[in-house]
DRENTORKOL-3810 file (N, C-alpha, C; in nm, 4 decimals):
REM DRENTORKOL-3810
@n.u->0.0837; n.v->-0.1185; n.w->0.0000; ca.u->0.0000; ca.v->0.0000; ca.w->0.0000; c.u->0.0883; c.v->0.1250; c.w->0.0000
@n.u->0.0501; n.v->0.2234; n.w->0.0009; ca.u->0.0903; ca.v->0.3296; ca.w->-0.0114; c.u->0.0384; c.v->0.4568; c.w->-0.0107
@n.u->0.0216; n.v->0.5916; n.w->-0.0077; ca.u->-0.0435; ca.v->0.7328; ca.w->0.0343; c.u->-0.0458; c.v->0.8183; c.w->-0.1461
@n.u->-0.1502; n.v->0.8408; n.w->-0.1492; ca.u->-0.1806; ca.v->0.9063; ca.w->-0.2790; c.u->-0.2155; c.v->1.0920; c.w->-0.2716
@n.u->-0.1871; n.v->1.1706; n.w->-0.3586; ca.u->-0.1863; ca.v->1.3095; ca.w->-0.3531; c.u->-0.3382; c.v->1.3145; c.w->-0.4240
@n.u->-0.4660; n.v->1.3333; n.w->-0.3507; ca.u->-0.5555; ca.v->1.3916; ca.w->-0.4095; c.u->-0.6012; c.v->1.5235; c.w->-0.4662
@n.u->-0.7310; n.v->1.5228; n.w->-0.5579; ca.u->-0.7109; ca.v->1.7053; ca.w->-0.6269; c.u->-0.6969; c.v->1.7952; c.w->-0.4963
@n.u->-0.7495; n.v->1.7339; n.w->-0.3827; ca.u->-0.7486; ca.v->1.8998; ca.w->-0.2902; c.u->-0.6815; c.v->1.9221; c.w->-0.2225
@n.u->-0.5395; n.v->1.9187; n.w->-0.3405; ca.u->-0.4087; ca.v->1.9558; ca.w->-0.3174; c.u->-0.4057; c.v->2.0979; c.w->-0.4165
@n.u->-0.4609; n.v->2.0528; n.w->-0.5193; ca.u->-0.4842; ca.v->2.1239; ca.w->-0.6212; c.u->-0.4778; c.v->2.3261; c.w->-0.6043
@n.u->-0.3848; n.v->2.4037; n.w->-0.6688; ca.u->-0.4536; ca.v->2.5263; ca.w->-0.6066; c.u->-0.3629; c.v->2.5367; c.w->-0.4777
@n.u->-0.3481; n.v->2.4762; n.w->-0.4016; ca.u->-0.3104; ca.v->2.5131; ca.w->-0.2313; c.u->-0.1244; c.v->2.4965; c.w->-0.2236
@n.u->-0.1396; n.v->2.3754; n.w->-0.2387; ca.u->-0.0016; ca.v->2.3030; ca.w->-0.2441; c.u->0.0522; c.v->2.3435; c.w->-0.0985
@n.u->0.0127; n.v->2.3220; n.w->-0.0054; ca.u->0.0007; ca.v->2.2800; ca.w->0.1087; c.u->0.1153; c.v->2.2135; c.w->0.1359
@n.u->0.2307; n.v->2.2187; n.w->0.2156; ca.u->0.3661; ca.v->2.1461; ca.w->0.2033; c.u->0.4001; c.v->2.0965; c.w->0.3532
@n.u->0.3320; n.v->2.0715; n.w->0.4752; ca.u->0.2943; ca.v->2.0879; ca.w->0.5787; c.u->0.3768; c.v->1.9183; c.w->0.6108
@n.u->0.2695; n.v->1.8219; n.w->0.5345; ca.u->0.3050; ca.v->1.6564; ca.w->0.5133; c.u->0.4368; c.v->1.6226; c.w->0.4766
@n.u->0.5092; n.v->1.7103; n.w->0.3985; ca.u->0.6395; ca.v->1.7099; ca.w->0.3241; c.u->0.7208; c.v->1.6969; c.w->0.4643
@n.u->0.7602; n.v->1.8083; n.w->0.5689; ca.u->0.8227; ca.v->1.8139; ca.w->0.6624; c.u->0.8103; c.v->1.7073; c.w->0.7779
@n.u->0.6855; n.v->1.5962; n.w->0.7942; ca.u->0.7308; ca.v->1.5033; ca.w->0.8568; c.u->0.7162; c.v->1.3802; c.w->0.7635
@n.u->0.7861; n.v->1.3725; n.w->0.6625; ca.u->0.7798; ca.v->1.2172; ca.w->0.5745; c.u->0.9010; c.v->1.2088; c.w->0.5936
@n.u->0.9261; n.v->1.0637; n.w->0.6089; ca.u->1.0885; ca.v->0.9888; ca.w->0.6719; c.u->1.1510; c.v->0.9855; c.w->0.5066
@n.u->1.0943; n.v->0.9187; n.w->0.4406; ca.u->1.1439; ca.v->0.8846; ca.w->0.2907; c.u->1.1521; c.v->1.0403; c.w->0.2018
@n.u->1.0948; n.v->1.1149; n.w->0.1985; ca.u->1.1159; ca.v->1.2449; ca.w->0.1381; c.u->1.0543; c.v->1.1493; c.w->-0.0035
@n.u->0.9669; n.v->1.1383; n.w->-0.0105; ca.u->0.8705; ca.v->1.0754; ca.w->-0.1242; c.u->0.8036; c.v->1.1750; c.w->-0.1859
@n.u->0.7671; n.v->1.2885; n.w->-0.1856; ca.u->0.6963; ca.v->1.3650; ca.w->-0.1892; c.u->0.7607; c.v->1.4596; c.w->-0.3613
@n.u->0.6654; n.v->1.4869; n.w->-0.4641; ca.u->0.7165; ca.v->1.5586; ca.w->-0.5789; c.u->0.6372; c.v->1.6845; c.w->-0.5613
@n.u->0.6719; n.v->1.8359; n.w->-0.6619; ca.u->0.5663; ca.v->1.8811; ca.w->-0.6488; c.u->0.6056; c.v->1.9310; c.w->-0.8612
@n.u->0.4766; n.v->2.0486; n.w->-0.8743; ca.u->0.4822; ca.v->2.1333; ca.w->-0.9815; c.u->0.4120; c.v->2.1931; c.w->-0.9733
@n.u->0.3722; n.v->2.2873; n.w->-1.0256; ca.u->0.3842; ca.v->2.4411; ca.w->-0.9713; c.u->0.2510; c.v->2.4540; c.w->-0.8744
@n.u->0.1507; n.v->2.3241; n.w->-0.9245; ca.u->0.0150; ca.v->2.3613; ca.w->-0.8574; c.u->-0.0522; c.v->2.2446; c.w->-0.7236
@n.u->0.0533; n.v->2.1637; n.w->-0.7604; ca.u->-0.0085; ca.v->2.0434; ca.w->-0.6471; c.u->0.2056; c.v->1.9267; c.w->-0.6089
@n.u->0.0738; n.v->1.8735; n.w->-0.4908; ca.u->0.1913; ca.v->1.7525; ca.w->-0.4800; c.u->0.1902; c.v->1.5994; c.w->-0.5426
@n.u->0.2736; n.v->1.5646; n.w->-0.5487; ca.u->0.2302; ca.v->1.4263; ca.w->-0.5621; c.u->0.3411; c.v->1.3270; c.w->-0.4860
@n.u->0.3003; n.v->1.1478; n.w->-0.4528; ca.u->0.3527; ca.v->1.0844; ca.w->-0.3356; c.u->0.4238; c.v->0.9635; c.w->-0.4433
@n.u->0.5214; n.v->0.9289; n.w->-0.4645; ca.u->0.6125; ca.v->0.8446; ca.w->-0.5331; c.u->0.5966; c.v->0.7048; c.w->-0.4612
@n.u->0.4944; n.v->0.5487; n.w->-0.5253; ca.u->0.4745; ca.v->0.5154; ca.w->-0.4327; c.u->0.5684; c.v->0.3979; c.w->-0.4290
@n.u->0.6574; n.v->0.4278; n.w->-0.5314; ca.u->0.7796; ca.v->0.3351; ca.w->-0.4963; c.u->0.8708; c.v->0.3823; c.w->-0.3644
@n.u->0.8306; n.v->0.4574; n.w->-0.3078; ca.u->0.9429; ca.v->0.5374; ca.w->-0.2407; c.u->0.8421; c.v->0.5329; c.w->-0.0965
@n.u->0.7198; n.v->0.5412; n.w->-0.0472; ca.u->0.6280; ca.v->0.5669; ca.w->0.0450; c.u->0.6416; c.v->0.4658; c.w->0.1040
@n.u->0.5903; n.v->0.4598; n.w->0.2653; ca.u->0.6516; ca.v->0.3350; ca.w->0.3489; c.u->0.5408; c.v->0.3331; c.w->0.3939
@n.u->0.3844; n.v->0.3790; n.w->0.3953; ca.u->0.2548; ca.v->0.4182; ca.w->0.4054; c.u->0.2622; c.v->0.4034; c.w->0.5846
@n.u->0.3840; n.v->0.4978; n.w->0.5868; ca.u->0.3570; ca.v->0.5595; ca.w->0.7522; c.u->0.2234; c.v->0.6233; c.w->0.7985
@n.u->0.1897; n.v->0.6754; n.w->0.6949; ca.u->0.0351; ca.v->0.8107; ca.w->0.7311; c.u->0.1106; c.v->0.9149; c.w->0.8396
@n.u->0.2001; n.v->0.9283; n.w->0.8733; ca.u->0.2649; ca.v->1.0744; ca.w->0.9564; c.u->0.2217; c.v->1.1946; c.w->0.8328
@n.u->0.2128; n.v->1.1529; n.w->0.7634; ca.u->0.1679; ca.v->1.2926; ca.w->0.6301; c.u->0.0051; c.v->1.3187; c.w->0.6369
@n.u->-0.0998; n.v->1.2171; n.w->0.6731; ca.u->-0.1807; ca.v->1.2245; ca.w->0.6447; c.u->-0.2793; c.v->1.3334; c.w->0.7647
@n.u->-0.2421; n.v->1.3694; n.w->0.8547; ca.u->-0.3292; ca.v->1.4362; ca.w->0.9739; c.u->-0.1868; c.v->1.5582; c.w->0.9292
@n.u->-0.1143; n.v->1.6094; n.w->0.8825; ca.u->-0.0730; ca.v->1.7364; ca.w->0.9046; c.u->-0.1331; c.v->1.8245; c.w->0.7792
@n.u->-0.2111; n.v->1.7567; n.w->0.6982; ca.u->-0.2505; ca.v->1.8493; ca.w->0.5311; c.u->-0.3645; c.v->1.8334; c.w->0.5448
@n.u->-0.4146; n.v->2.0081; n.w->0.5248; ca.u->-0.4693; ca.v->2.1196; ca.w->0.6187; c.u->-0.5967; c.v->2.1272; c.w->0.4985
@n.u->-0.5802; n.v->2.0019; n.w->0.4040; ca.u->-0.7044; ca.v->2.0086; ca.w->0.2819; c.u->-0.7464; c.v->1.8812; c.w->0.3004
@n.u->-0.7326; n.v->1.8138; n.w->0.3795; ca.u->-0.7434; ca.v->1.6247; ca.w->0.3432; c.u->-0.7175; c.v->1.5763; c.w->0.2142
@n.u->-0.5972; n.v->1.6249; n.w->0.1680; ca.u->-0.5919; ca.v->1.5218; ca.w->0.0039; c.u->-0.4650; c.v->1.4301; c.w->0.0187
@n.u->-0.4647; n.v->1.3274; n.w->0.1317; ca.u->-0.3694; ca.v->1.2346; ca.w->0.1661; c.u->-0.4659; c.v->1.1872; c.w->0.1602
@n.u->-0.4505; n.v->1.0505; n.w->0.0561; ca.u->-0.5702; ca.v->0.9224; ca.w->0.1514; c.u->-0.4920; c.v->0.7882; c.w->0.0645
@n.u->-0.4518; n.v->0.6998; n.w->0.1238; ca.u->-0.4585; ca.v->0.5515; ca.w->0.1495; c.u->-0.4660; c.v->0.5318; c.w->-0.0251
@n.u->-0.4253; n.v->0.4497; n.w->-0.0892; ca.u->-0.4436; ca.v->0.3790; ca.w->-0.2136; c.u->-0.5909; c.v->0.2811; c.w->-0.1711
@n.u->-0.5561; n.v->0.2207; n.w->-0.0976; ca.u->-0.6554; ca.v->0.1295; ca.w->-0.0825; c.u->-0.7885; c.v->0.1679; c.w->-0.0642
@n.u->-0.7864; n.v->0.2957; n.w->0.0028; ca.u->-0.9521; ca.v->0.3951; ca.w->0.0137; c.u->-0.9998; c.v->0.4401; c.w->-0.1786
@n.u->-0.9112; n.v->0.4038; n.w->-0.2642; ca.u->-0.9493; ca.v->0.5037; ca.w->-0.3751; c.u->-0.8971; c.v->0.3590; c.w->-0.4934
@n.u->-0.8768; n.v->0.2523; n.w->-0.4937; ca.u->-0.8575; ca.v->0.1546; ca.w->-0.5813; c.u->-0.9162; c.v->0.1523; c.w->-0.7050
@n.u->-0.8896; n.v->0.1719; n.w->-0.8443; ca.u->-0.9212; ca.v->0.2347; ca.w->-0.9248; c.u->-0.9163; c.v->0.3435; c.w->-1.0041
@n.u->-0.8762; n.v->0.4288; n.w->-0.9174; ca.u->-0.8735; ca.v->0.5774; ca.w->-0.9501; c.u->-0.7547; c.v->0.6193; c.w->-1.0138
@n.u->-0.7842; n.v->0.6589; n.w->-1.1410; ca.u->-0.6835; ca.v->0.7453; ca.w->-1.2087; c.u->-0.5551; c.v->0.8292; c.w->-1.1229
@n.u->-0.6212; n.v->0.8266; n.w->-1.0057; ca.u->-0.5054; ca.v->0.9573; ca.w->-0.9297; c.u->-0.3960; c.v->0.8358; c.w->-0.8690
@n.u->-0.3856; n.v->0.7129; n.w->-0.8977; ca.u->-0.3123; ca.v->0.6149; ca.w->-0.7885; c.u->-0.2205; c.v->0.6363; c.w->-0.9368
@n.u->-0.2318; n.v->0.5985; n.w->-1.0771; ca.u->-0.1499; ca.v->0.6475; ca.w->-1.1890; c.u->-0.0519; c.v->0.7663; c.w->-1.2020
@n.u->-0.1551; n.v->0.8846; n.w->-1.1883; ca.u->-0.0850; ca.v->1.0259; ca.w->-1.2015; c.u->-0.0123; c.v->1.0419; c.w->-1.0990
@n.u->-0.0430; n.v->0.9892; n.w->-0.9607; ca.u->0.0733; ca.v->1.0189; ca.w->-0.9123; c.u->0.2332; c.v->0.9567; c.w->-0.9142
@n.u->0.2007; n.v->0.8208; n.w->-0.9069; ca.u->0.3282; ca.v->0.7290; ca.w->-0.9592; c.u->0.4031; c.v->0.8020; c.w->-1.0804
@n.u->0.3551; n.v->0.8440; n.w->-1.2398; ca.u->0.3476; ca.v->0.8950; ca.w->-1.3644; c.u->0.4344; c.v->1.0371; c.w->-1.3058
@n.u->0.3961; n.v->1.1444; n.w->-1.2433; ca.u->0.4006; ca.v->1.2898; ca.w->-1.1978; c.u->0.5660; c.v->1.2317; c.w->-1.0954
@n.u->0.5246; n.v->1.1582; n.w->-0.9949; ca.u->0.6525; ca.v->1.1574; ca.w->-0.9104; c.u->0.7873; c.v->1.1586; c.w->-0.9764
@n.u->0.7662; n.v->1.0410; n.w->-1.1064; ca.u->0.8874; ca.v->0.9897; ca.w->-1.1359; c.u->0.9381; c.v->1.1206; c.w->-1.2449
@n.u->0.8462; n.v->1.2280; n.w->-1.2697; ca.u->0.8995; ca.v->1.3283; ca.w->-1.3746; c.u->0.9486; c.v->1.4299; c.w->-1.2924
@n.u->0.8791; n.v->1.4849; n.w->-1.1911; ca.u->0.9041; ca.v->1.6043; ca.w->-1.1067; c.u->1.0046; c.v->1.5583; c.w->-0.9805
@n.u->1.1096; n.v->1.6889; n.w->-0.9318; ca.u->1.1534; ca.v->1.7030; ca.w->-0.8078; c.u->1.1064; c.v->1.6869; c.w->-0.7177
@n.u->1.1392; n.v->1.6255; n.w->-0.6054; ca.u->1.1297; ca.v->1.5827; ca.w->-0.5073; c.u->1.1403; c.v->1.7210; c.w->-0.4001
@n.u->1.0030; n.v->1.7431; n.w->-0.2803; ca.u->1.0102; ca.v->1.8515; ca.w->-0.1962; c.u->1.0045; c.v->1.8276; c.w->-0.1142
@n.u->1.1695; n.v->1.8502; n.w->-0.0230; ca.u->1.2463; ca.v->1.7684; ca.w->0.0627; c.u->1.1586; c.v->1.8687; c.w->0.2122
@n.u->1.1447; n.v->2.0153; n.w->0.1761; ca.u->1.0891; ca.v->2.0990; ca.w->0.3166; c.u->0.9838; c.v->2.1584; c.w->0.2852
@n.u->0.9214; n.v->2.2249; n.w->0.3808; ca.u->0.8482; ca.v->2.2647; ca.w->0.3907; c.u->0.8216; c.v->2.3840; c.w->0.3017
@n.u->0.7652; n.v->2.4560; n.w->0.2078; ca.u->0.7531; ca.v->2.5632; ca.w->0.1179; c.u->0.6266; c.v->2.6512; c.w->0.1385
@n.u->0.6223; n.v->2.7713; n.w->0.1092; ca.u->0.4917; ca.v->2.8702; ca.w->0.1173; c.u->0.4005; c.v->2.8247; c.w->0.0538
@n.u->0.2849; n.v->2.7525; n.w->0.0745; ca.u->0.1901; ca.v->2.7356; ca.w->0.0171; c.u->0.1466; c.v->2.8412; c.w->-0.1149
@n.u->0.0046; n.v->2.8239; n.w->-0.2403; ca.u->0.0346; ca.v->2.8849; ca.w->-0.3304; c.u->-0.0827; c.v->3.0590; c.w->-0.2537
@n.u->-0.0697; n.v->3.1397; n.w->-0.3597; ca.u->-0.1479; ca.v->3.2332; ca.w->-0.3360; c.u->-0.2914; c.v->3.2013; c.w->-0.3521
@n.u->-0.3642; n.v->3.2315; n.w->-0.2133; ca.u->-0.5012; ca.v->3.1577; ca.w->-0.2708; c.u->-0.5569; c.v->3.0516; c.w->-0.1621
@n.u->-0.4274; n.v->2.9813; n.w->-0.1445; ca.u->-0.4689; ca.v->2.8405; ca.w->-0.0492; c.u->-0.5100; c.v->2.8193; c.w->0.0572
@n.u->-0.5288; n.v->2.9241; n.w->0.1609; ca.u->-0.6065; ca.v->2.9648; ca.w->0.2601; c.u->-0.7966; c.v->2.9660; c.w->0.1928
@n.u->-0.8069; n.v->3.0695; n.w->0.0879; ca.u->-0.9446; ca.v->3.0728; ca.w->0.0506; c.u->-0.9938; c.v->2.8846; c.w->0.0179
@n.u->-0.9144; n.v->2.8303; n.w->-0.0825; ca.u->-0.9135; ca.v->2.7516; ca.w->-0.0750; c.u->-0.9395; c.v->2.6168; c.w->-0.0317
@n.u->-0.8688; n.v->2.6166; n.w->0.1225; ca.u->-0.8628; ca.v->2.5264; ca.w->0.2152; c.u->-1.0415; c.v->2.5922; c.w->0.2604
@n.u->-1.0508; n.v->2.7167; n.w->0.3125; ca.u->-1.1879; ca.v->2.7437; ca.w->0.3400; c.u->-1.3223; c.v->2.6739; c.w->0.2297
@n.u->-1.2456; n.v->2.6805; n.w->0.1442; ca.u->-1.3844; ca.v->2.6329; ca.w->0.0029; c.u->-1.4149; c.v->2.4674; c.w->0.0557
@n.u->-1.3243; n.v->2.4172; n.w->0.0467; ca.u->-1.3187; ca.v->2.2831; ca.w->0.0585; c.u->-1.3696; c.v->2.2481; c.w->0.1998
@n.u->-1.3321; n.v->2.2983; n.w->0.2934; ca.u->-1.3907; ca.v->2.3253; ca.w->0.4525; c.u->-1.5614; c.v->2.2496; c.w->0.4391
@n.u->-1.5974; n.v->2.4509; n.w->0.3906; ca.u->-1.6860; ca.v->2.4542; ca.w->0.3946; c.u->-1.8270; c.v->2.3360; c.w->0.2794
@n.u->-1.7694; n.v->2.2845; n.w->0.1743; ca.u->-1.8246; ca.v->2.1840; ca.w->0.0967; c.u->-1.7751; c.v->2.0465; c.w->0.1383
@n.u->-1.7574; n.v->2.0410; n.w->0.2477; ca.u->-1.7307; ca.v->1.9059; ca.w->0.3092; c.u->-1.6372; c.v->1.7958; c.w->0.2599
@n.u->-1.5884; n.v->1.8509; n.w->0.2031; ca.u->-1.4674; ca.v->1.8033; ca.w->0.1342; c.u->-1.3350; c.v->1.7923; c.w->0.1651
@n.u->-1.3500; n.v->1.8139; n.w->0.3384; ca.u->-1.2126; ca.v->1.7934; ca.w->0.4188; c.u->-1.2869; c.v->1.7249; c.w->0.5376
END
């Protein structure tokens, strides 16, 4: 198993999960993250610090295109070893998602 980057990462890029992952698994580009799941040890220490809920379990989402894109995305993009300023926006954001129950 392993930890997947969902859309409501999307927009925010939220880097919060990055600073306690042991493996430094974590990719980003310019608008979201994504979780390399050759590299993930499916600790979940990432999953209660991102402040959108878009950490969730492979096994909660089996099927889903996003268990692809992220494997696909990891292996192209840099790896984000610390913590970074979230994007402009990602506060409203995190509120949107809040509030549509979507965290």
């Amino acid at each position: 198993m392993t930890h997947i980057v969902t859309e409501n990462c999307s927009s925010c890029r939220f880097t919060d999960c990055v600073s306690v992952c042991p493996v430094n698994c974590f990719h980003g580009d310019a608008d979201r993250l994504y979780i390399d799941p050759d590299l993930c040890i499916d600790c979940g220490a990432c999953i209660p610090k991102c402040p959108v809920g878009a950490i969730v379990e492979d096994i909660d989402i089996l099927g889903s295109p996003l268990i692809e894109l992220n494997a696909e995305q990891a292996a192209l993009l840099p790896v984000i070893k610390a913590k970074q300023s979230p994007l402009p926006g990602a506060d409203a954001r995190r509120d949107t998602l809040i509030s549509e129950g979507l965290v």
